[in-house]
N, C-alpha and C positions, 0 to 999 in steps of 0.2 A: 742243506741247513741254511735258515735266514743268517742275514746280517743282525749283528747284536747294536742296539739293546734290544730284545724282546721284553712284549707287556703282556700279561695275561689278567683279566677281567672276570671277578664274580661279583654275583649280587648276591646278597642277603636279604629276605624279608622273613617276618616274624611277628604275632601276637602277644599277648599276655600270655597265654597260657598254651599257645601252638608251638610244636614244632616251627623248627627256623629251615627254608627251603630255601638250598641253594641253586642258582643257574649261573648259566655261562653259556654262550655262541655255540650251537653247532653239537652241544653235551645236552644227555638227559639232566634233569632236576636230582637233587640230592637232600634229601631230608636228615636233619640233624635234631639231637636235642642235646641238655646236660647231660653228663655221666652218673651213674650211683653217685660217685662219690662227692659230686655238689647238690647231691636230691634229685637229682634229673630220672629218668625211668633206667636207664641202663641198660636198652633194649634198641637202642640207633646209636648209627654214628656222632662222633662228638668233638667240637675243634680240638682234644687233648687226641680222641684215637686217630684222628684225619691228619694229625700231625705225624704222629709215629707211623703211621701208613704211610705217610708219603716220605719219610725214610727209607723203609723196608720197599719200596717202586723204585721210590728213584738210584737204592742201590740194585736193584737187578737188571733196571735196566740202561746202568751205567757197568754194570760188569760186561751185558750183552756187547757193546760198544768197544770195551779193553780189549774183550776176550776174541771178539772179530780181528779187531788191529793188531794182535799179539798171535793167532793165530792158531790159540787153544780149544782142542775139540774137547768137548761139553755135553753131558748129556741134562742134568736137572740142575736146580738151585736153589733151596728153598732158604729165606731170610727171616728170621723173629727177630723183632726189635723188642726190648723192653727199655721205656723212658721214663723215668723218676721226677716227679713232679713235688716240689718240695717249698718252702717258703724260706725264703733268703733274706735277712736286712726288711722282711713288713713285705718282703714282694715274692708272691708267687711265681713261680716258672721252673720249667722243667733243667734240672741240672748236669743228666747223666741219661746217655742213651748207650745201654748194649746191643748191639747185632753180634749174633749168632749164624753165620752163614753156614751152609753143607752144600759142598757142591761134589756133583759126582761127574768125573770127565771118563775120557776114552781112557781103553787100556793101550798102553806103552806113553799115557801122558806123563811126565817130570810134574809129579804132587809139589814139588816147588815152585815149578812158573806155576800151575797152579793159585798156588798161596800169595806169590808174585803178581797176578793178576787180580787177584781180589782186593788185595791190601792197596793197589792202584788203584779199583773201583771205588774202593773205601774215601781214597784222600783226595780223590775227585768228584764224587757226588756233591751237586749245586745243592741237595737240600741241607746237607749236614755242613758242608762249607758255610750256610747263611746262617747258621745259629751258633749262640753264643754258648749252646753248654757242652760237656765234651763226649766225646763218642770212642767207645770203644769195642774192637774187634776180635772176634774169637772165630775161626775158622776148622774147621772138619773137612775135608776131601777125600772121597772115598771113587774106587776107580771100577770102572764099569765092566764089566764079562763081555758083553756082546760086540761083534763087529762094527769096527769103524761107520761102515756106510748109513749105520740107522741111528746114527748122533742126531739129537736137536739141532747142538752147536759146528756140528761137521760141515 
């Protein structure tokens, strides 16, 4: 891992009536538009879904990280975020993000460290630590039939 602070750099360009394409060093190009629900087509990604995306990433793969240093075998993880976008005081911004996590680990794992490991994931993720609205977590852990040795997270 680098020395902190880290910078990460996009550009944005955009027309009247284009698509806004983003780049960045070393990444493919990323084409965005509005959402349905500012008129946009609702058919690409959108700074509202690219937001709650990089929620539902940066929790997985800051669980990946917990769940290595805690030493919990793991086999899938799948994360839904849903974030509420709402107008506050004249100002728009999203207020409320849920994640829904399911994770399925090894059999003879403790579904507590488990949950123990997620809820750490949760209050250490850099995306949801940088914003101001609140996040809430629901957890499901369900435990896996097959042998240890054919874990993702083994």
């Amino acid at each position: 891992m680098h020395e902190f602070p880290h910078h990460y750099t996009v550009t944005a360009a955009g027309a009247v009536d284009d698509d806004v394409e983003l780049t960045a060093e070393r990444l493919p190009s990323l084409r965005s538009a509005s959402p349905a629900e500012f008129g946009g087509p609702g058919d690409r990604w959108s700074p509202e879904t690219l937001l709650v995306g990089a929620i539902a990433d940066c929790f997985i793969l800051t669980f990946r990280a917990v769940a290595h240093a805690s030493k919990l075998s793991w086999t899938s993880l799948q994360c839904e975020v849903n974030g509420t976008l709402d107008r506050i005081d004249r100002v728009t911004q999203f207020t409320h993000f849920d994640l829904r996590a399911r994770l399925t680990v090894a059999a003879g794992t403790d579904p507590d460290q488990a949950r123990r490991v997620l809820n750490k994931a949760e209050r250490s993720c850099l995306i949801t630590n940088s914003l101001k609205a609140t996040v809430q977590l629901a957890t499901d852990v369900g435990v896996a039939t097959e042998p240890i040795g054919t874990l993702a997270g083994a």
